[in-house]
C-alpha positions in Angstrom: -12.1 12.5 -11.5 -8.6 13.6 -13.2 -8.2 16.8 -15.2 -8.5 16.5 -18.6 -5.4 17.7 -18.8 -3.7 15.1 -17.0 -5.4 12.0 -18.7 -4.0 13.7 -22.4 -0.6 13.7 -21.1 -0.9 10.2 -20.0 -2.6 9.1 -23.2 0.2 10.8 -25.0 2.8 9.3 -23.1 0.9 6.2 -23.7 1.4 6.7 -27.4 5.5 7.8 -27.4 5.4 4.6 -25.8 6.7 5.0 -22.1 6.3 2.7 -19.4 3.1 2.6 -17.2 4.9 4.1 -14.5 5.7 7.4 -16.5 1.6 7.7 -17.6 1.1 6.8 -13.8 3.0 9.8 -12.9 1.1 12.0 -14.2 -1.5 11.2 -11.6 0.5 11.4 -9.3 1.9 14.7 -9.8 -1.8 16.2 -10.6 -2.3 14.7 -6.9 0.6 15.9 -5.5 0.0 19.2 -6.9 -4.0 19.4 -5.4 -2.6 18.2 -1.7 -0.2 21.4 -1.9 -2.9 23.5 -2.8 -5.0 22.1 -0.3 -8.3 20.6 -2.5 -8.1 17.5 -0.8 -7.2 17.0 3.1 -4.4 13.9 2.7 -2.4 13.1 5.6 0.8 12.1 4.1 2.9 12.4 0.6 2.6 8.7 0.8 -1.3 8.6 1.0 -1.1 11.3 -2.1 1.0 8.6 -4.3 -1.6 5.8 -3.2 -4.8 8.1 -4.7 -2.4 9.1 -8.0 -2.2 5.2 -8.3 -5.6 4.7 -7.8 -6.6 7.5 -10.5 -4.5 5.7 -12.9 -5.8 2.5 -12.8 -9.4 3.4 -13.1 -7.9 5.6 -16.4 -6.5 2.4 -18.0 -3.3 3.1 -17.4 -1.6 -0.7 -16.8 0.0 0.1 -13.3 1.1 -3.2 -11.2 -1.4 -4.2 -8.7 -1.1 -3.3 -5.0 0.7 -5.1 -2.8 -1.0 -7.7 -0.7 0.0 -7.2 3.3 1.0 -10.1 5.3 -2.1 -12.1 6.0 -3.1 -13.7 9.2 -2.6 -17.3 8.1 0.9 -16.1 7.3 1.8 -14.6 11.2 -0.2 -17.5 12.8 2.7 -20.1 10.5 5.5 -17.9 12.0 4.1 -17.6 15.6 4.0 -21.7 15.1 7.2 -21.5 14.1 8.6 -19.7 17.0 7.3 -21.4 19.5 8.2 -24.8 17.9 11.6 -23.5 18.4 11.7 -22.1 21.7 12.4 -24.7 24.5 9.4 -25.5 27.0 9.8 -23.3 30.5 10.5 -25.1 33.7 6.9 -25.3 35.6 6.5 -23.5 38.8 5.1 -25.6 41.5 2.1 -23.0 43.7 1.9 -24.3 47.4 -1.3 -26.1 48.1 -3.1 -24.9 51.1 -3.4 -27.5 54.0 -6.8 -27.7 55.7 
């Protein structure tokens, strides 16, 4: 749960009309601010940002979405694509065993 703190500076930032990135950021920092202090265990700066973001949206604040990774229907089309391109190997003839 954010600090009160933190959700009335976002609300007032809200209200002096700044973008959702700016109310955002103030999750962010309160997040960057407990990883330094060590009150939650995050592996990275980025993984901080990610749980800022998160915070936000669950606040209201009107953050873009996340982005969607590359699905697998996606790198199946390109693998299909690749090998539609690449020119058939010459077959290697195996000696057959007489007997």
């Amino acid at each position: 749960m954010p600090e009160k703190k933190t959700v009335a500076r976002a609300r007032r930032a809200e209200r002096e009309g700044k973008a959702a990135t700016t109310q955002a950021g103030e999750f962010v920092r309160e997040e960057m601010e407990h990883a330094k202090r060590g009150k939650h265990p995050v592996k990275s700066r980025k993984q901080a940002v990610a749980i800022g973001l998160s915070k936000a949206r669950r606040s209201g604040v009107k953050v873009p979405p996340k982005k969607k990774t590359a699905r697998k229907s996606t790198a199946r089309k390109a693998a299909a694509r690749r090998t539609a391109t690449r020119k058939p190997a010459a077959r290697k003839t195996t000696r057959r065993k007489s007997g």
